[in-house]
GUDRENVEX-605549 format. One record per residue (C-alpha): residue number from 1; residue in one letter; x, y, z. Coordinates in steps of 0.05 Angstrom, whole numbers, always signed. Example, Ala and Ser with C-alpha at 12.3 -4.5 7.8 and 13.67 -1.06 7.14 Angstrom:
# residues 2
+-----+----+--------+--------+--------+
|   i | aa |     xx |     yy |     zz |
+-----+----+--------+--------+--------+
|   1 |  A |   +246 |    -90 |   +156 |
|   2 |  S |   +273 |    -21 |   +143 |
+-----+----+--------+--------+--------+
# end
This chain:
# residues 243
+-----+----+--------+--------+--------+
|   i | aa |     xx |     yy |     zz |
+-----+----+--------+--------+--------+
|   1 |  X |  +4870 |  +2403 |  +1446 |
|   2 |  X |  +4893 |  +2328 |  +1472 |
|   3 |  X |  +4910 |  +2275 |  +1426 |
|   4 |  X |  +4965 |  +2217 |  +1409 |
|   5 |  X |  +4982 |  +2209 |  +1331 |
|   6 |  X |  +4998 |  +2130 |  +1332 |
|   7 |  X |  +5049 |  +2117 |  +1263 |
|   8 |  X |  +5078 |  +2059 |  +1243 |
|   9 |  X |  +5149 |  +2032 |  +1226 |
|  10 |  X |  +5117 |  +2010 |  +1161 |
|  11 |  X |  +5053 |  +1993 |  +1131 |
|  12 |  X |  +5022 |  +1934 |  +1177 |
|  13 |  X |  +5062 |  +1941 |  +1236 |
|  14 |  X |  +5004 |  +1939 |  +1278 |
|  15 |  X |  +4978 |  +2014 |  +1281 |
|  16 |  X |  +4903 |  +1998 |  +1275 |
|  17 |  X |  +4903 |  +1944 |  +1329 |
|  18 |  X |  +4948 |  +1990 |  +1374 |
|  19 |  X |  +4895 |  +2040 |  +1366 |
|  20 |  X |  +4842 |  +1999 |  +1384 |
|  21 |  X |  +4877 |  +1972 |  +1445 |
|  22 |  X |  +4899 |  +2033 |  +1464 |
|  23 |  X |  +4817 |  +2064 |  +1460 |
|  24 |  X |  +4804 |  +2002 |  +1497 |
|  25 |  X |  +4865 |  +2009 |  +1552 |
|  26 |  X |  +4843 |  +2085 |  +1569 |
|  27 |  X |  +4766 |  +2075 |  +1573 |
|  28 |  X |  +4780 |  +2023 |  +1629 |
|  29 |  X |  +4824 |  +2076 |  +1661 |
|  30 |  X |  +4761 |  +2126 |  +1646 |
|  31 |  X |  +4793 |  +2167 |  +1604 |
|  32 |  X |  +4746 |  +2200 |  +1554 |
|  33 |  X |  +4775 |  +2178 |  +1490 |
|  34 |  X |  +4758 |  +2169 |  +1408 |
|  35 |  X |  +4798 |  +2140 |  +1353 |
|  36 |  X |  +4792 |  +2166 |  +1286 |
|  37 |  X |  +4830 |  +2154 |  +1226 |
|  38 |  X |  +4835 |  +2206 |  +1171 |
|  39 |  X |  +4850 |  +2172 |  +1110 |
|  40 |  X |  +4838 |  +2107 |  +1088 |
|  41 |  X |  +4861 |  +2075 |  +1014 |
|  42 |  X |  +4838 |  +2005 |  +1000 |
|  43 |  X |  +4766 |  +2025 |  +1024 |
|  44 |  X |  +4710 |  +1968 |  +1014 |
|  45 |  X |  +4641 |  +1979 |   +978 |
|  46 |  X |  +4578 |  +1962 |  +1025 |
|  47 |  X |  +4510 |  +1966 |  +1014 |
|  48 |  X |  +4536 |  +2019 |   +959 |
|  49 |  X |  +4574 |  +2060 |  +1008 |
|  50 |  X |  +4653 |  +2056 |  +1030 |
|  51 |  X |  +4675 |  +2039 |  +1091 |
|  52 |  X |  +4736 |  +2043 |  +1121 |
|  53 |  X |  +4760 |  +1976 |  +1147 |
|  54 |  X |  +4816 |  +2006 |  +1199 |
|  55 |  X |  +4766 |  +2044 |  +1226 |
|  56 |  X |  +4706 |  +2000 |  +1220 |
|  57 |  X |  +4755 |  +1951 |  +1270 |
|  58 |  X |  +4755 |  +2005 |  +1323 |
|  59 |  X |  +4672 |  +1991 |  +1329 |
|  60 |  X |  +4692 |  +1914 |  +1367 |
|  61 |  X |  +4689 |  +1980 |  +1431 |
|  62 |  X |  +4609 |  +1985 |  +1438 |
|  63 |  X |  +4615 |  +2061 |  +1453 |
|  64 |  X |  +4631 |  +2078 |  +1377 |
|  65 |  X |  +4583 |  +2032 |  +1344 |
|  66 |  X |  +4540 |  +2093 |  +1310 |
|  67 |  X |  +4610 |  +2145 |  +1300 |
|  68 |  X |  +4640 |  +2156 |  +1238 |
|  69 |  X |  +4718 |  +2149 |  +1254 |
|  70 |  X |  +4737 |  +2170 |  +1183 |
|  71 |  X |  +4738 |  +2217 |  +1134 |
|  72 |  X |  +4771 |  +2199 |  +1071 |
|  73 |  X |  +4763 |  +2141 |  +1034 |
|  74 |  X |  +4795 |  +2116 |   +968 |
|  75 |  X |  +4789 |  +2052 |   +934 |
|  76 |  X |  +4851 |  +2028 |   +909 |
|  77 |  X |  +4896 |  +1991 |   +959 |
|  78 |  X |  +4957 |  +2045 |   +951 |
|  79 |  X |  +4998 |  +2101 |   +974 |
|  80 |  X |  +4939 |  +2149 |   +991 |
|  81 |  X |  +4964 |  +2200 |   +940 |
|  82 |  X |  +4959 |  +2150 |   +888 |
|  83 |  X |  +4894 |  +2118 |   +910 |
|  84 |  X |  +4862 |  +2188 |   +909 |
|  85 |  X |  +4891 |  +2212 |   +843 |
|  86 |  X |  +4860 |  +2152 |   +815 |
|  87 |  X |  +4789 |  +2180 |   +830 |
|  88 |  X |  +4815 |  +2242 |   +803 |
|  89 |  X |  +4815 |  +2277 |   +879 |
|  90 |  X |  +4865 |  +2305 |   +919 |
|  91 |  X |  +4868 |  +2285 |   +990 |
|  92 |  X |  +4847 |  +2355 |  +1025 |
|  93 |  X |  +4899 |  +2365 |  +1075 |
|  94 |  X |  +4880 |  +2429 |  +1095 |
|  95 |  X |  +4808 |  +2407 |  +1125 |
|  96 |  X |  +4838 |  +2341 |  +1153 |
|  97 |  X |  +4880 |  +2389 |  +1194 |
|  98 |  X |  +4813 |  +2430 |  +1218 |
|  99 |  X |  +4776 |  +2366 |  +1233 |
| 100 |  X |  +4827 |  +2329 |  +1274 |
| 101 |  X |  +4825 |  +2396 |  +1318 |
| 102 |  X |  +4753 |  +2407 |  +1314 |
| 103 |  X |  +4744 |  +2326 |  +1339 |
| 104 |  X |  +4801 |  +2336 |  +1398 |
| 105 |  X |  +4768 |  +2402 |  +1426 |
| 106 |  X |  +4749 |  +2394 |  +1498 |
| 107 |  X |  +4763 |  +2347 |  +1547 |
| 108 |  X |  +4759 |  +2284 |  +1497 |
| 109 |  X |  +4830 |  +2256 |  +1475 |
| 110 |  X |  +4833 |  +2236 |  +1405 |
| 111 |  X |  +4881 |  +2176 |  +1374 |
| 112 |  X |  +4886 |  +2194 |  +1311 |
| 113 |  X |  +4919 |  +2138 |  +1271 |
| 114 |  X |  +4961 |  +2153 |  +1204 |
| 115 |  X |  +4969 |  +2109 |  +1139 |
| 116 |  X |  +5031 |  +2060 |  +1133 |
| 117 |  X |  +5095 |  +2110 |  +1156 |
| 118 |  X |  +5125 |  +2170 |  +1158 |
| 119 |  X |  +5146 |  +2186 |  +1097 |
| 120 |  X |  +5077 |  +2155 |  +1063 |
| 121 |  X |  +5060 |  +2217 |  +1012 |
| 122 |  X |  +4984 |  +2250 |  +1018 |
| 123 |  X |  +5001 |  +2290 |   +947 |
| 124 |  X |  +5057 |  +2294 |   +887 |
| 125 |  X |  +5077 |  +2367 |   +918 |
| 126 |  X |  +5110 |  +2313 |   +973 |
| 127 |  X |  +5070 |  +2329 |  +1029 |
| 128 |  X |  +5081 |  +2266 |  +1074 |
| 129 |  X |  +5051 |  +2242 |  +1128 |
| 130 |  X |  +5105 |  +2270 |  +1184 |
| 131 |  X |  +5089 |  +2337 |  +1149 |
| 132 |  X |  +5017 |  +2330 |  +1175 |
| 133 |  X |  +5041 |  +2307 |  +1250 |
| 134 |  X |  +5081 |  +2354 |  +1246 |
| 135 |  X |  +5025 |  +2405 |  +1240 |
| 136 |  X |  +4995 |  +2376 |  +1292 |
| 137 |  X |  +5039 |  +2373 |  +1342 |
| 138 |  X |  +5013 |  +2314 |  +1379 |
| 139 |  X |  +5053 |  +2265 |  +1415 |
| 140 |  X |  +5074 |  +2202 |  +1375 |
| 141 |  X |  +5069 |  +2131 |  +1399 |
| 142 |  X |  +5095 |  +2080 |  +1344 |
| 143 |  X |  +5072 |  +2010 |  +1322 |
| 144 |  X |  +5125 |  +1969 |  +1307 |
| 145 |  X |  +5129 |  +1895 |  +1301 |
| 146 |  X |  +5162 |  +1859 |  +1346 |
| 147 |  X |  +5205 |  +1808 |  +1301 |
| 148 |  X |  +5273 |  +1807 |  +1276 |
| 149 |  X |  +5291 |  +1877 |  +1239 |
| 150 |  X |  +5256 |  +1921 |  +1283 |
| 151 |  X |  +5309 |  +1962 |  +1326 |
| 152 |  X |  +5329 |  +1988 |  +1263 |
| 153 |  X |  +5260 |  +2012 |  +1242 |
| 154 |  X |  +5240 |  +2032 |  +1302 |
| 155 |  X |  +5310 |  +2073 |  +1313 |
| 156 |  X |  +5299 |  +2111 |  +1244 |
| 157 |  X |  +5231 |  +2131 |  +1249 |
| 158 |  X |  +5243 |  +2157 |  +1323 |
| 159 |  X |  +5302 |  +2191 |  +1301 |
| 160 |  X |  +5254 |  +2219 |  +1247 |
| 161 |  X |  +5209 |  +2244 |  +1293 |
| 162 |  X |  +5260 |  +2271 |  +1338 |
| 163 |  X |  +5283 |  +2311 |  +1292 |
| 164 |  X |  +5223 |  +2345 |  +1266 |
| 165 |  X |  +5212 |  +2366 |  +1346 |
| 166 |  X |  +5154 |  +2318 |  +1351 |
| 167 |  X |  +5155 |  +2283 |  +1429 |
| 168 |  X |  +5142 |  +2210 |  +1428 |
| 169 |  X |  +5112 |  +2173 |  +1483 |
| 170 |  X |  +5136 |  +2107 |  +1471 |
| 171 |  X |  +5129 |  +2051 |  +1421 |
| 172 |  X |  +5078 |  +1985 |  +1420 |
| 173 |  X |  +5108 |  +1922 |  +1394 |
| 174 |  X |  +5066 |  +1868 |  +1346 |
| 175 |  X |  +5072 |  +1808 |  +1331 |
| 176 |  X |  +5054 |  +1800 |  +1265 |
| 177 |  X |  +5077 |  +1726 |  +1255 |
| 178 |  X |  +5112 |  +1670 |  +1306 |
| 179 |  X |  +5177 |  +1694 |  +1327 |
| 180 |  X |  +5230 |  +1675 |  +1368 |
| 181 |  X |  +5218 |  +1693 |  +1439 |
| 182 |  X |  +5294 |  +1708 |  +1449 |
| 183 |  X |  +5292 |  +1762 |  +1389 |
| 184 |  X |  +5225 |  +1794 |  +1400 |
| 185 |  X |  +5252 |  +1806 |  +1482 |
| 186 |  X |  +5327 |  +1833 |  +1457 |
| 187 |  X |  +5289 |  +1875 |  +1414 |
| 188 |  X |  +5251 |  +1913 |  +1470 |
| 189 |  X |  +5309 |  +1914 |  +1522 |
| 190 |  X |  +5350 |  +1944 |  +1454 |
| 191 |  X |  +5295 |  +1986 |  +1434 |
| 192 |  X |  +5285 |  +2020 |  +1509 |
| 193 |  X |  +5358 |  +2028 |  +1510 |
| 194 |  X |  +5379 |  +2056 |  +1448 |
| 195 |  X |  +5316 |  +2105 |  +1451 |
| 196 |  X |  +5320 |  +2120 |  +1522 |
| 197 |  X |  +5237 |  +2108 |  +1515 |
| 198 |  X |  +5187 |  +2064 |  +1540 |
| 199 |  X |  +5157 |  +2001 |  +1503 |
| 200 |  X |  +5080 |  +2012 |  +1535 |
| 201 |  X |  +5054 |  +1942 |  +1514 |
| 202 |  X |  +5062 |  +1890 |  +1470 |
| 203 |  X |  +5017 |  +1853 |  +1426 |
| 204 |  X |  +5016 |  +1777 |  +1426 |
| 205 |  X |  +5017 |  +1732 |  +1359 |
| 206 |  X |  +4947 |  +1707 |  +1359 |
| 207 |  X |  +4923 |  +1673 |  +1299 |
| 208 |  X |  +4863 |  +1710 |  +1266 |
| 209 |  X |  +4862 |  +1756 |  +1322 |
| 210 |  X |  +4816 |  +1803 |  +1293 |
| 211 |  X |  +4769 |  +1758 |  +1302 |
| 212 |  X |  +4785 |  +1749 |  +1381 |
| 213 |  X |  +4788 |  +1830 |  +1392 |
| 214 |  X |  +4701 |  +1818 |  +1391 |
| 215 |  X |  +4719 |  +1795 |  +1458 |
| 216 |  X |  +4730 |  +1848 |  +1510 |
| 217 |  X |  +4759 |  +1800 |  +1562 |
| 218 |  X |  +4807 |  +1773 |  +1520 |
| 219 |  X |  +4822 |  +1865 |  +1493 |
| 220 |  X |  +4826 |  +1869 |  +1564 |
| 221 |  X |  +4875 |  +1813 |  +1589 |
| 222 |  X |  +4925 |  +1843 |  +1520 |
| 223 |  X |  +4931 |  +1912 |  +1551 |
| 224 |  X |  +4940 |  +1888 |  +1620 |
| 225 |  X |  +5008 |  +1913 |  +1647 |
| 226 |  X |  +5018 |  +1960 |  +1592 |
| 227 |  X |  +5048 |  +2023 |  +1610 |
| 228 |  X |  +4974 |  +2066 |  +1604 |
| 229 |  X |  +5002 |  +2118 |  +1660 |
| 230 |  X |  +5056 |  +2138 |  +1603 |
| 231 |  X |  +5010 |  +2170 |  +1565 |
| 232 |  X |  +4969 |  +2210 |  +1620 |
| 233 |  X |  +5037 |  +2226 |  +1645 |
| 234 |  X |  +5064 |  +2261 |  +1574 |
| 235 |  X |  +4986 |  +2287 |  +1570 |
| 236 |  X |  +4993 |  +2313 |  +1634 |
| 237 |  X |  +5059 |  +2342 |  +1615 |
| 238 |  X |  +5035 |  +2376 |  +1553 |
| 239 |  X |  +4974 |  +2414 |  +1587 |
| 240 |  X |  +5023 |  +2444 |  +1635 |
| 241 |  X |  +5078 |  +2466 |  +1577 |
| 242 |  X |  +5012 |  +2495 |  +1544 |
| 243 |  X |  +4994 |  +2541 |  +1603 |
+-----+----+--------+--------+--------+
# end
């Protein structure tokens, strides 16, 4: 079973565009690779079915235009557990747990991308989403933005992860809005320090860039220099701790 869980700091720290970056990054290296993102609140109605707009991003990568990269969808733009209870449903942890491993059987890695962070609850029983990475077991990379704030986030939710035993491959830095070029550097030198891990890439303040991810020139000239051996390297490292 291969696969990456990619979390967030917070809710828009840049996990979706990570992912798709990242899909993008490893499919020039040709690494077989899928995103897929199990639950989705603030789904969007149509042509009278829901789609998940996270995931419906990750189809800008021509290889996944017909794949359905998502599971469950809820309307309201909420805490899952909240957006679910509101259509009376509970979010089925159980069989998202069988079909992340059922989609990262064989060869093919999976990114599977979680909703806002850690401690975001999937049910009132407080089931969180660590719990289900934690069940997993994949490694963790974490979206963070890059502005002013950030080595704090980024230092608790690694310590998080740390200490529920979960290995994390490094974090990729977003930013969201302008910043100060001084701050957003210090924040990576600080965050590679005080973590003792790797920032693999960093994502530039574009405005509307959404829009400009169509482009594959411009997705490829973004992941250019980012640290894409880091993850085939802790891959590597967990087939061989596996044998």
């Amino acid at each position: 079973m291969s696969g990456f869980f990619i979390t967030g700091t917070d809710t828009d720290a840049g996990k979706t565009i990570a992912t798709l970056l990242l899909t993008h990054a490893l499919l020039e290296k040709g690494v077989k690779v899928r995103p897929y993102k199990p639950v989705q609140s603030g789904a969007e109605e149509r042509d009278g079915k829901l789609v998940a707009p996270d995931a419906e991003l990750y189809k800008l990568l021509p290889a996944l235009h017909n794949e359905e990269l998502s599971s469950y969808l809820y309307k309201k733009a909420s805490s899952p557990h909240l957006a679910a209870e509101k259509e009376g449903r509970e979010i089925p942890v159980d069989r998202i747990l069988e079909e992340i491993n059922e989609r990262a059987n064989g060869e093919q890695w999976l990114l599977v991308e979680g909703a806002g962070g850690l401690y975001v609850p999937l049910n009132r029983r407080g089931y969180c989403m660590i719990d289900l990475m934690e069940a997993l077991k994949f490694p963790v990379v974490v979206a963070a933005r890059a502005s002013l704030g950030t080595i704090n986030h980024a230092m608790l939710t690694a310590e998080s992860l740390k200490n529920r035993g979960l290995r994390i491959a490094g974090f990729i830095l977003s930013s969201t809005v302008p910043e100060d070029e001084e701050i957003e550097k210090d924040s990576r030198s600080m965050i590679e320090q005080l973590s003792g891990l790797p920032v693999i890439g960093k994502i530039p303040y574009v405005e509307n860039i959404s829009a400009r991810l169509t482009d594959e020139v411009f997705r490829s000239a973004i992941v250019r220099g980012w640290k894409i051996g880091r993850l085939q390297e802790v891959m590597n490292s967990e087939h061989t701790a596996a044998l």
